[in-house]
ChimeraX commands (.cxc) that place a marker at each C-alpha (Angstrom):
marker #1 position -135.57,-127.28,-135.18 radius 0.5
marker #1 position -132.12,-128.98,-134.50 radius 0.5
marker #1 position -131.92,-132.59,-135.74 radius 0.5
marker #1 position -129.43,-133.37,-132.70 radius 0.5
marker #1 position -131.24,-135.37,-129.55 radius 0.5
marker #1 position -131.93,-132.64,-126.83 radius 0.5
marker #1 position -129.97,-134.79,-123.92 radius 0.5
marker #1 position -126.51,-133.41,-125.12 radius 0.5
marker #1 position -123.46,-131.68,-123.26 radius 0.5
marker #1 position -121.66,-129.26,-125.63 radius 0.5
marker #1 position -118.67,-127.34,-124.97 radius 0.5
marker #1 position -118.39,-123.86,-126.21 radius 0.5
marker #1 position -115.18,-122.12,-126.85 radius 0.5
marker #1 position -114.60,-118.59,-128.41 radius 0.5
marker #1 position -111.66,-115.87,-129.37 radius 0.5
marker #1 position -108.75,-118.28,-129.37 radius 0.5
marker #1 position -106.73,-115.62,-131.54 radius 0.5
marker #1 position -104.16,-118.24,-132.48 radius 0.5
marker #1 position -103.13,-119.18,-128.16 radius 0.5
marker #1 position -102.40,-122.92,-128.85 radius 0.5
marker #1 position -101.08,-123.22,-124.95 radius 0.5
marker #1 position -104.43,-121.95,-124.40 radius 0.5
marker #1 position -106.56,-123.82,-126.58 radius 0.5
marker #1 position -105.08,-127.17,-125.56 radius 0.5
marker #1 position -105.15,-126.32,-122.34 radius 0.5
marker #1 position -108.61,-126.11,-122.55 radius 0.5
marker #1 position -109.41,-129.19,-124.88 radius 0.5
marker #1 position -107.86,-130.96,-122.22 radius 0.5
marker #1 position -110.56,-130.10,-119.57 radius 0.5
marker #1 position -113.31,-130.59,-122.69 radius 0.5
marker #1 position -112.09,-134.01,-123.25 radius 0.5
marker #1 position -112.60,-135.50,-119.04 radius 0.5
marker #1 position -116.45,-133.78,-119.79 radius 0.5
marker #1 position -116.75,-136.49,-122.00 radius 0.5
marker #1 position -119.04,-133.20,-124.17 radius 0.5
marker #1 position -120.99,-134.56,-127.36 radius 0.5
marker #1 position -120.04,-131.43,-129.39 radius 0.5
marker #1 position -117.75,-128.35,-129.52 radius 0.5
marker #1 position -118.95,-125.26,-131.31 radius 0.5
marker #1 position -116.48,-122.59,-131.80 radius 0.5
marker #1 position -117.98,-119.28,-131.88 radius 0.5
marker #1 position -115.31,-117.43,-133.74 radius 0.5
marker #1 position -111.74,-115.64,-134.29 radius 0.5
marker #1 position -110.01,-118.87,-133.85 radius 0.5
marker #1 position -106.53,-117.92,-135.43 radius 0.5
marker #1 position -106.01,-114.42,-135.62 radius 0.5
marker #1 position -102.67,-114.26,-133.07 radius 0.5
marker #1 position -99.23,-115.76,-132.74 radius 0.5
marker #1 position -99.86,-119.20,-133.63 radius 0.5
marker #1 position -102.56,-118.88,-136.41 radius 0.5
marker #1 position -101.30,-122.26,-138.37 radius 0.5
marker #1 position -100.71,-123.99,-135.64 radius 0.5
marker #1 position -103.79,-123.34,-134.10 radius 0.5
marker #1 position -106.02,-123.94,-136.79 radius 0.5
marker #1 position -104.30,-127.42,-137.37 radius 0.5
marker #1 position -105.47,-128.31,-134.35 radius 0.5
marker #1 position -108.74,-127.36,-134.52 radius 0.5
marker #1 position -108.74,-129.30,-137.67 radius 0.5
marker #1 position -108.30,-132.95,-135.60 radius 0.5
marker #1 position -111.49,-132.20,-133.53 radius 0.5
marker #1 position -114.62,-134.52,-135.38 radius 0.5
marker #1 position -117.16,-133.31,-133.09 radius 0.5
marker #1 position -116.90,-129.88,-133.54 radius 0.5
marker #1 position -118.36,-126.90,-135.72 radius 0.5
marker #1 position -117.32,-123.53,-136.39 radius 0.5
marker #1 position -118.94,-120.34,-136.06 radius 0.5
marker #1 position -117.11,-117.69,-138.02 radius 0.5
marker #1 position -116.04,-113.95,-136.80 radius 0.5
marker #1 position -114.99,-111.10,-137.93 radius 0.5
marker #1 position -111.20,-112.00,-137.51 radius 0.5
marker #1 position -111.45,-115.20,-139.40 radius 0.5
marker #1 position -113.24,-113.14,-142.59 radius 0.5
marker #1 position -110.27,-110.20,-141.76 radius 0.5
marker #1 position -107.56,-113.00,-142.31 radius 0.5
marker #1 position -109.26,-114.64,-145.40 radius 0.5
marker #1 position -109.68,-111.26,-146.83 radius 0.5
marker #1 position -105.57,-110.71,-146.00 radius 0.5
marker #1 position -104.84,-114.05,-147.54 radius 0.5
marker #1 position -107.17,-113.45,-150.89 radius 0.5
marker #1 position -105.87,-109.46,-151.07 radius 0.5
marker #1 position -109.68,-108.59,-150.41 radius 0.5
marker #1 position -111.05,-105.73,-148.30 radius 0.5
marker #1 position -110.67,-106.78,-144.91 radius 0.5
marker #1 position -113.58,-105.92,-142.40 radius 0.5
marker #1 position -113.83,-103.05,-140.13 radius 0.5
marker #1 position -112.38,-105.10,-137.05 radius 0.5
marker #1 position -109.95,-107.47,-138.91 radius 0.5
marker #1 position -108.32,-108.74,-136.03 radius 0.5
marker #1 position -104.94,-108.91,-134.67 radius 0.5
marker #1 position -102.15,-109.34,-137.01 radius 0.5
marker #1 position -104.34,-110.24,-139.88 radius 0.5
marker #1 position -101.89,-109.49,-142.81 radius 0.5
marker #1 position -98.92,-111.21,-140.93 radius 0.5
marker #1 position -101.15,-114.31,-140.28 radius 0.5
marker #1 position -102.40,-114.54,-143.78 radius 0.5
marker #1 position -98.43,-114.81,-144.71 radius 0.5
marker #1 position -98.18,-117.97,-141.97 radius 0.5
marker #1 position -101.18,-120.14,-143.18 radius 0.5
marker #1 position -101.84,-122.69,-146.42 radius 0.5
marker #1 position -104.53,-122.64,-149.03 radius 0.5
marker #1 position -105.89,-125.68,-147.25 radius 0.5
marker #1 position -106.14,-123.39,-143.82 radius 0.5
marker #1 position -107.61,-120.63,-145.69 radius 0.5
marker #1 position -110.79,-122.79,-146.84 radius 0.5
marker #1 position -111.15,-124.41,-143.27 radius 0.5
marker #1 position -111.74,-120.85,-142.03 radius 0.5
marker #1 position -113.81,-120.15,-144.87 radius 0.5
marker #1 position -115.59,-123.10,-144.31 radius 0.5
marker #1 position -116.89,-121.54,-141.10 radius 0.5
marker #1 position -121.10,-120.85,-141.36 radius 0.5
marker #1 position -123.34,-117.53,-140.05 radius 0.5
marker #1 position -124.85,-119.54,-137.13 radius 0.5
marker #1 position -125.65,-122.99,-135.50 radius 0.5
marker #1 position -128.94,-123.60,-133.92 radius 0.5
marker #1 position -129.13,-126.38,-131.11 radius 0.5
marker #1 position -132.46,-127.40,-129.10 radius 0.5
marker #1 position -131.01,-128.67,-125.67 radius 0.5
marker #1 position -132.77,-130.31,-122.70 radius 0.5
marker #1 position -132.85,-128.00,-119.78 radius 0.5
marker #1 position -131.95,-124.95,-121.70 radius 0.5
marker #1 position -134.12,-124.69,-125.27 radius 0.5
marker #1 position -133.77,-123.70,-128.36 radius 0.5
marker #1 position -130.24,-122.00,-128.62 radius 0.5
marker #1 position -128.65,-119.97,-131.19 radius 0.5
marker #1 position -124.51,-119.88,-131.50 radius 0.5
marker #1 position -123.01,-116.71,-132.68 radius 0.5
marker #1 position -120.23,-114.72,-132.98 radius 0.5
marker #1 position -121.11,-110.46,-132.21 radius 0.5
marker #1 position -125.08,-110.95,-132.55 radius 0.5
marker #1 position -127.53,-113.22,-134.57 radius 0.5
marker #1 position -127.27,-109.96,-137.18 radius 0.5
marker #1 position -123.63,-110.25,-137.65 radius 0.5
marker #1 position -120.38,-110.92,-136.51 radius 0.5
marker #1 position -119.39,-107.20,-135.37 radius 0.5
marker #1 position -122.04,-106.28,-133.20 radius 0.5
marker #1 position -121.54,-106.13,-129.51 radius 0.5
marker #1 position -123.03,-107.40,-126.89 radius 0.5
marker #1 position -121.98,-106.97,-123.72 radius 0.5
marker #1 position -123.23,-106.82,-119.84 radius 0.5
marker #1 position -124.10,-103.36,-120.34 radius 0.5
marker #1 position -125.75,-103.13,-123.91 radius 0.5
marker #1 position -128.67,-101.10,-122.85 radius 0.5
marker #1 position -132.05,-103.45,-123.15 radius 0.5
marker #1 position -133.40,-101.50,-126.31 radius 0.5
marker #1 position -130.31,-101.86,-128.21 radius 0.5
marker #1 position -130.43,-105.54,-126.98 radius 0.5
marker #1 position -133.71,-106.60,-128.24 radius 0.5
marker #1 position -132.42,-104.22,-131.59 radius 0.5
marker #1 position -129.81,-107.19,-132.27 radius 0.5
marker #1 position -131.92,-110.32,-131.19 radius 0.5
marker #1 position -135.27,-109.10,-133.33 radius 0.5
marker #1 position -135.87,-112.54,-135.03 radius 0.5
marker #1 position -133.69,-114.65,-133.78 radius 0.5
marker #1 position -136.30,-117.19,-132.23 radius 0.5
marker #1 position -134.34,-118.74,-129.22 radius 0.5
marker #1 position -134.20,-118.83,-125.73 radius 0.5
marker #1 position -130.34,-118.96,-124.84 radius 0.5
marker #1 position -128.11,-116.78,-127.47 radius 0.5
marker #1 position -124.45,-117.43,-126.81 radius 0.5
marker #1 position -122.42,-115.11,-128.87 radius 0.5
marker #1 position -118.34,-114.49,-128.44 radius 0.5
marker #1 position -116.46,-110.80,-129.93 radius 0.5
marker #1 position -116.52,-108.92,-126.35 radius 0.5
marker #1 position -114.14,-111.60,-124.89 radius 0.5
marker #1 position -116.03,-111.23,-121.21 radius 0.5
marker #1 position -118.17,-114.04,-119.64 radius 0.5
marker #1 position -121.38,-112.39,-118.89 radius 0.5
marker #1 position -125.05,-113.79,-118.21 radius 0.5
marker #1 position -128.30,-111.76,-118.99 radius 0.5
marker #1 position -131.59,-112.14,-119.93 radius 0.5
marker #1 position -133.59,-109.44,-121.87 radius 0.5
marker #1 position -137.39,-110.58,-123.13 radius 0.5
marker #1 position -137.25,-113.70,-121.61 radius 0.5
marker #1 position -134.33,-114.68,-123.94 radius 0.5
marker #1 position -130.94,-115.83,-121.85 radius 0.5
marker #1 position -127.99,-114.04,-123.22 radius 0.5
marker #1 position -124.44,-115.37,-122.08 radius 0.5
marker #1 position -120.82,-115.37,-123.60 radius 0.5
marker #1 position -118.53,-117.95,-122.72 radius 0.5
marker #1 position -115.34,-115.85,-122.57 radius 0.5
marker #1 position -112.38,-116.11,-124.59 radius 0.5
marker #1 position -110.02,-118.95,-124.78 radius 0.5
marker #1 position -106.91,-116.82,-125.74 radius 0.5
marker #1 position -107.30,-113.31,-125.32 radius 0.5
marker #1 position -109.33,-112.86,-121.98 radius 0.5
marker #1 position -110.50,-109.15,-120.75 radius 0.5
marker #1 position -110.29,-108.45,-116.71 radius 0.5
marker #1 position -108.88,-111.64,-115.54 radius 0.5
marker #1 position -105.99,-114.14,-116.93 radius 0.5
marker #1 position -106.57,-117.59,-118.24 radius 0.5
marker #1 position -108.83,-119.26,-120.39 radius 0.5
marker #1 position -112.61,-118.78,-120.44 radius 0.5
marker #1 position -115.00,-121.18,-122.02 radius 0.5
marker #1 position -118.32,-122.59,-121.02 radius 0.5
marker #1 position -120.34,-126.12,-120.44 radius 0.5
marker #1 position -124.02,-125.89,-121.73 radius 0.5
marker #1 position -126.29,-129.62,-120.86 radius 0.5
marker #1 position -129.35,-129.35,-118.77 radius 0.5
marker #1 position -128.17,-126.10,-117.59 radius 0.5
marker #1 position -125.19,-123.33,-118.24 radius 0.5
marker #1 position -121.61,-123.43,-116.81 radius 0.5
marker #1 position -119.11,-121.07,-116.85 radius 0.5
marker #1 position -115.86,-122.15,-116.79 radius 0.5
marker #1 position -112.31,-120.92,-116.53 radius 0.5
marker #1 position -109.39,-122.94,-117.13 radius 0.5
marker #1 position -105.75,-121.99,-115.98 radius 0.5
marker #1 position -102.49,-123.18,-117.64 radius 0.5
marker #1 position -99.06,-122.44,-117.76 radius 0.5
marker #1 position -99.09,-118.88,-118.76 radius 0.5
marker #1 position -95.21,-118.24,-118.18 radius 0.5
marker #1 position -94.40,-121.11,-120.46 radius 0.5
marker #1 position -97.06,-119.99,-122.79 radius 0.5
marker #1 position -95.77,-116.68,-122.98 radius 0.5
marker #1 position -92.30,-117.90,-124.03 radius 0.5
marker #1 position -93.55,-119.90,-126.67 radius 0.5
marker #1 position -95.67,-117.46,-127.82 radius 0.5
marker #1 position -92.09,-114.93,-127.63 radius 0.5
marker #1 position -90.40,-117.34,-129.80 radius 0.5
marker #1 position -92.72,-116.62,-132.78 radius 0.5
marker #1 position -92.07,-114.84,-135.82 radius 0.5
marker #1 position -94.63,-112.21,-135.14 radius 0.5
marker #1 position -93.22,-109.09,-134.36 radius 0.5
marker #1 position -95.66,-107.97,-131.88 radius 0.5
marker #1 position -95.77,-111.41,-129.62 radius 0.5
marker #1 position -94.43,-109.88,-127.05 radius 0.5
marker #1 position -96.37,-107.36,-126.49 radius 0.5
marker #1 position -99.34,-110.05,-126.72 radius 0.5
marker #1 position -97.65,-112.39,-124.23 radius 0.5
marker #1 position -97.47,-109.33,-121.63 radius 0.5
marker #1 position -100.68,-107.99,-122.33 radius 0.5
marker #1 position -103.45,-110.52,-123.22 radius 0.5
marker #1 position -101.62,-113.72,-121.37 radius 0.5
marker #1 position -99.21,-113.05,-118.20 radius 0.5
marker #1 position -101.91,-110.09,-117.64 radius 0.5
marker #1 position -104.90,-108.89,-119.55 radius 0.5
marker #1 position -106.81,-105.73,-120.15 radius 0.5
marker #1 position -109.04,-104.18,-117.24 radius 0.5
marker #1 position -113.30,-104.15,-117.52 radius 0.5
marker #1 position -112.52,-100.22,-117.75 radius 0.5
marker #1 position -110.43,-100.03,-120.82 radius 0.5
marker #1 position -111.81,-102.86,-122.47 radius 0.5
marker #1 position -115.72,-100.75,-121.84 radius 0.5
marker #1 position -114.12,-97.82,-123.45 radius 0.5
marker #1 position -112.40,-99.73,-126.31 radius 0.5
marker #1 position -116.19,-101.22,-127.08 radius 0.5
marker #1 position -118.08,-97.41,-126.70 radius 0.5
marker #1 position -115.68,-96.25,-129.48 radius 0.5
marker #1 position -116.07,-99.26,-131.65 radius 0.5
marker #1 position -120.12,-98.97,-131.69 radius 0.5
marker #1 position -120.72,-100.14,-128.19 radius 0.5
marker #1 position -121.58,-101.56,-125.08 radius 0.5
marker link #1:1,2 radius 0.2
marker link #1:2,3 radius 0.2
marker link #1:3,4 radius 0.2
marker link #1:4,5 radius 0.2
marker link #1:5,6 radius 0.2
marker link #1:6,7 radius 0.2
marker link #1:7,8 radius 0.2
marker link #1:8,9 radius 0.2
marker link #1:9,10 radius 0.2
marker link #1:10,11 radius 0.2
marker link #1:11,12 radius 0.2
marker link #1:12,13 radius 0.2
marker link #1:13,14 radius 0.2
marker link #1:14,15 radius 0.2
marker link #1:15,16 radius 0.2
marker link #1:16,17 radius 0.2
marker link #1:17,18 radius 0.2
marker link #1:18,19 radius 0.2
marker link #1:19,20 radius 0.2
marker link #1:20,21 radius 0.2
marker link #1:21,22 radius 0.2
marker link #1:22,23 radius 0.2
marker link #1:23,24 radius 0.2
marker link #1:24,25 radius 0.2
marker link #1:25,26 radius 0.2
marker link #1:26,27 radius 0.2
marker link #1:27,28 radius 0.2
marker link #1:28,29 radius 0.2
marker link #1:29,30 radius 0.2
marker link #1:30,31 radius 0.2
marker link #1:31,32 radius 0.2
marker link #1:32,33 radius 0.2
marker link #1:33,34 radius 0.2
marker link #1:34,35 radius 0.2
marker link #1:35,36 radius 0.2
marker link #1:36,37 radius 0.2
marker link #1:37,38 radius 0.2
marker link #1:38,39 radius 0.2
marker link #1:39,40 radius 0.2
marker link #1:40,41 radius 0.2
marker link #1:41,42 radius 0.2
marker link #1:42,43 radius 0.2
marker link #1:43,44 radius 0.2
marker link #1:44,45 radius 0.2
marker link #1:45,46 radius 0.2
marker link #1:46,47 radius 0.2
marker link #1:47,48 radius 0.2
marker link #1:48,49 radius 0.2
marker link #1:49,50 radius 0.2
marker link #1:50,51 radius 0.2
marker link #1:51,52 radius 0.2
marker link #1:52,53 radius 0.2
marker link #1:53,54 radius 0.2
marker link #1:54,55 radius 0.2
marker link #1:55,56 radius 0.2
marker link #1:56,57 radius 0.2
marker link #1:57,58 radius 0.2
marker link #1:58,59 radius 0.2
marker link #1:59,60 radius 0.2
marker link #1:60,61 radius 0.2
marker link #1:61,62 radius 0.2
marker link #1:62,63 radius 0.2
marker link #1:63,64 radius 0.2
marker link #1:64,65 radius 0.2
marker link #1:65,66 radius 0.2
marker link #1:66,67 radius 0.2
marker link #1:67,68 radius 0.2
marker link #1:68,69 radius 0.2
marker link #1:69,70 radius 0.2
marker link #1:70,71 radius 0.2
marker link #1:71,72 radius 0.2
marker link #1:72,73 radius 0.2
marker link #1:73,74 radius 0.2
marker link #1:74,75 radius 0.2
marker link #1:75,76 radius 0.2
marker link #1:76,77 radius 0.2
marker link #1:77,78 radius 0.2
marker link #1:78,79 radius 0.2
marker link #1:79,80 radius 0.2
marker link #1:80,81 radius 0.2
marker link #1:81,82 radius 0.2
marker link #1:82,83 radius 0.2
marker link #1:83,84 radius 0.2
marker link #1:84,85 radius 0.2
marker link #1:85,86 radius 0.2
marker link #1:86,87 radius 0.2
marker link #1:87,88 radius 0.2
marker link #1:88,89 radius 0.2
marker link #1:89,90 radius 0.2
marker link #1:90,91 radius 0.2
marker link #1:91,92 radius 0.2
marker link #1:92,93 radius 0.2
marker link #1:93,94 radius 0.2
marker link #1:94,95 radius 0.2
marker link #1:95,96 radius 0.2
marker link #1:96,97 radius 0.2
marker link #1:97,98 radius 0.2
marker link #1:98,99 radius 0.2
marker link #1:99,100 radius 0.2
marker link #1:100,101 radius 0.2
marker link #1:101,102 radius 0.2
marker link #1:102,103 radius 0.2
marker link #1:103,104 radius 0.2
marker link #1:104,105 radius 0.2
marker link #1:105,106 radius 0.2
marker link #1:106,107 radius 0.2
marker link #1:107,108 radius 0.2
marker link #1:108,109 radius 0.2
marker link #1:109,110 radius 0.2
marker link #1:110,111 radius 0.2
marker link #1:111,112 radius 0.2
marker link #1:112,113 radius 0.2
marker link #1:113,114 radius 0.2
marker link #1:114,115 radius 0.2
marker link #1:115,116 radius 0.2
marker link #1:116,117 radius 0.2
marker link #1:117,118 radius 0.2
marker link #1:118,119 radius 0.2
marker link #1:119,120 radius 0.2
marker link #1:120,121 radius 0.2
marker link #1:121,122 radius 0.2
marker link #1:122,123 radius 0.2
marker link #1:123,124 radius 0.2
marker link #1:124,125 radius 0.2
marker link #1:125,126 radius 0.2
marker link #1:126,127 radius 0.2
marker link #1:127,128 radius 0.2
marker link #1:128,129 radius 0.2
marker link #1:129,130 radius 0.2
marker link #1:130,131 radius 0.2
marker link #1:131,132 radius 0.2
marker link #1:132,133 radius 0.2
marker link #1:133,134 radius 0.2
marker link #1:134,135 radius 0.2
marker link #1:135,136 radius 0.2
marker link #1:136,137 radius 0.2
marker link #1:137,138 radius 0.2
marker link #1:138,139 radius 0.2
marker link #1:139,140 radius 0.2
marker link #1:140,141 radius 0.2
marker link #1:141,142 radius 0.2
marker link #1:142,143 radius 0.2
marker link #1:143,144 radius 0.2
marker link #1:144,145 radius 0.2
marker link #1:145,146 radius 0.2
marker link #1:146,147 radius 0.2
marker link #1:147,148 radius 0.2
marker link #1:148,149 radius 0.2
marker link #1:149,150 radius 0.2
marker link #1:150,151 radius 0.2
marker link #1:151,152 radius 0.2
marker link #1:152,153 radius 0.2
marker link #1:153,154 radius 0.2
marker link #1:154,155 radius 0.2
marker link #1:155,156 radius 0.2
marker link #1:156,157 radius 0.2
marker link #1:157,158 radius 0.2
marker link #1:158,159 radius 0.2
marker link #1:159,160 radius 0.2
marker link #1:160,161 radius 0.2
marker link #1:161,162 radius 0.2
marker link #1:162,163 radius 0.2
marker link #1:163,164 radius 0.2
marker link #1:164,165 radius 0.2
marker link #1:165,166 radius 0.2
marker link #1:166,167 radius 0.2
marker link #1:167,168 radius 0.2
marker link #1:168,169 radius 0.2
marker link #1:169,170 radius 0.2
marker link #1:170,171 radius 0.2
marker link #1:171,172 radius 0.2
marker link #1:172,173 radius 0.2
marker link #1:173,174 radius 0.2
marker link #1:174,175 radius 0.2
marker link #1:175,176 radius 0.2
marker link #1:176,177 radius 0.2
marker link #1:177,178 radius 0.2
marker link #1:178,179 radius 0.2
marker link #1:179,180 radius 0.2
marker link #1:180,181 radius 0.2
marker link #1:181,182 radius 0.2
marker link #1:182,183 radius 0.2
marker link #1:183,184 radius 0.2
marker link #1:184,185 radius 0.2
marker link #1:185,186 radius 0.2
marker link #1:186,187 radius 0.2
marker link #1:187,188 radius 0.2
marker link #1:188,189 radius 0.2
marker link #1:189,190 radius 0.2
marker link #1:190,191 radius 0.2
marker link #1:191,192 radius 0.2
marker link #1:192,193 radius 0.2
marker link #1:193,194 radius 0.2
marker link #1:194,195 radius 0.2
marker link #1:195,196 radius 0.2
marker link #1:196,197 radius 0.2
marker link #1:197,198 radius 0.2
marker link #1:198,199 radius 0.2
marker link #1:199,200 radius 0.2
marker link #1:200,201 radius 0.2
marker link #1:201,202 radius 0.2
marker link #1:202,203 radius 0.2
marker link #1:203,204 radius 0.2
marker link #1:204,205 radius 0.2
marker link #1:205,206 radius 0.2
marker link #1:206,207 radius 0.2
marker link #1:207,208 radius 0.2
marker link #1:208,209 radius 0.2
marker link #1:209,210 radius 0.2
marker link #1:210,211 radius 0.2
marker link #1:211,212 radius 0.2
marker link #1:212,213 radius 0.2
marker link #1:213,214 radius 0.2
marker link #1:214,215 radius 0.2
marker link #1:215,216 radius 0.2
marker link #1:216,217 radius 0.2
marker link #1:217,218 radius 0.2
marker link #1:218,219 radius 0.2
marker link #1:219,220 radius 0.2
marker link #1:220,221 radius 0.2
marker link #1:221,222 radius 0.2
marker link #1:222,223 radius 0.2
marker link #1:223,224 radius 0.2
marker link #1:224,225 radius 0.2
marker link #1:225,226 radius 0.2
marker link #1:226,227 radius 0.2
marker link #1:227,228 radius 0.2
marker link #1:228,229 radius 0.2
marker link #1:229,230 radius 0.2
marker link #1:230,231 radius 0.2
marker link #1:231,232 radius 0.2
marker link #1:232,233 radius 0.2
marker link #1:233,234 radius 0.2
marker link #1:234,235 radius 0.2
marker link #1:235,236 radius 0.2
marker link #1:236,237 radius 0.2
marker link #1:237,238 radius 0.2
marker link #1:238,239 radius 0.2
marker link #1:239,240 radius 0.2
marker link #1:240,241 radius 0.2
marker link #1:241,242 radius 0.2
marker link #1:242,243 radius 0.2
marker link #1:243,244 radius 0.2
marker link #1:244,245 radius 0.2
marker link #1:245,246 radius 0.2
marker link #1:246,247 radius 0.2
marker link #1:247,248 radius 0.2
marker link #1:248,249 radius 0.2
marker link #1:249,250 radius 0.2
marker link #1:250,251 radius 0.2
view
């Protein structure tokens, strides 16, 4: 049982992958909902701005972190560990841009949070499943393979990030949504996030993608430009991303 009073709004934002221009972009929109909280549901730096980003992160006082399995693939890179299976993007090359001090505020990041909200329940914040953070959940996880990664987790909303896709489902009476990605949206530009009081939002937040994509150019990362063209001005389709996930263990 959460300690936190049930009347609450709380913003959720997931898979920045180091897009500052995206991630204050949408901090901007958190801050006019006046939200209580912000709880990060993982992968926060992994991308062309990891330092930057998670500096930023660093001046929110309401928030708390989820971790995924880019954030463990980036402190593995920085401590010369085994990374994960899924690492993330540019792990090595990010561990190379970020300070000791960075390094423990990603590995400061905890399993879960658990939340009991008016309106919506008990809720449960994750990154791939309540399991762990490389399962994947998606729109089309078949139902058995659904209730395979919830088994336990004792909550009516689950909100989990990894798959990058806004979706809404509900399997056993338990909701199941993900809010999107803030930096590194599937099927449709911008940035994805969601608003969770009395009831769920979805939410999607535009920004300057043209001027975000130049910034994001001017990095030292030698494959920015290939993520400016590919996960900012446009992003991957439903139908690559599907196939990407049935390969990796998925939907």
């Amino acid at each position: 049982m959460s300690n936190y009073p049930v009347e609450m709004r709380v913003a959720v934002i997931s898979d920045i992958h180091g897009n500052l221009p995206a991630l204050d972009a949408v901090l901007s929109e958190v801050e006019r909902e006046h939200v209580d909280m912000i709880i990060s549901c993982g992968d926060v730096a992994s991308g062309p701005m990891p330092a930057e980003t998670i500096e930023r992160l660093r001046t929110l006082d309401n928030a708390h972190f989820v971790h995924g399995n880019a954030d463990r693939g980036l402190i593995a890179a920085f401590d010369g560990t085994e990374k994960p299976r899924l690492p993330g993007p540019a792990a090595d090359w990010c561990a190379t841009q970020i300070s000791r001090e960075q390094r423990d505020f990603l590995a400061s990041f905890v399993d879960t949070v658990r939340l009991e909200l008016g309106g919506v329940g008990r809720v449960l914040f994750c990154h791939g499943s309540p399991r762990n953070d490389l399962d994947i959940l998606t729109a089309l996880t078949p139902e058995d393979r659904v209730r395979e990664l919830i088994a336990g987790a004792d909550a009516d909303l689950i909100v989990s990030g990894h798959t990058h896709m806004q979706f809404e489902r509900s399997v056993d009476g338990v909701r199941l949504i993900n809010p999107g990605s803030v930096g590194m949206p599937y099927e449709e530009p911008g940035a994805f996030w969601g608003l969770l009081d009395s009831e769920v939002r979805f939410r999607r937040t535009d920004y300057d993608r043209e001027a975000a994509a130049a910034r994001i150019r001017q990095t030292a990362w030698t494959e920015a430009g290939e993520f400016a063209r590919a996960n900012v001005l446009s992003v991957p389709s439903e139908e690559d991303v599907m196939e990407f996930f049935r390969k990796a263990g998925g939907p």
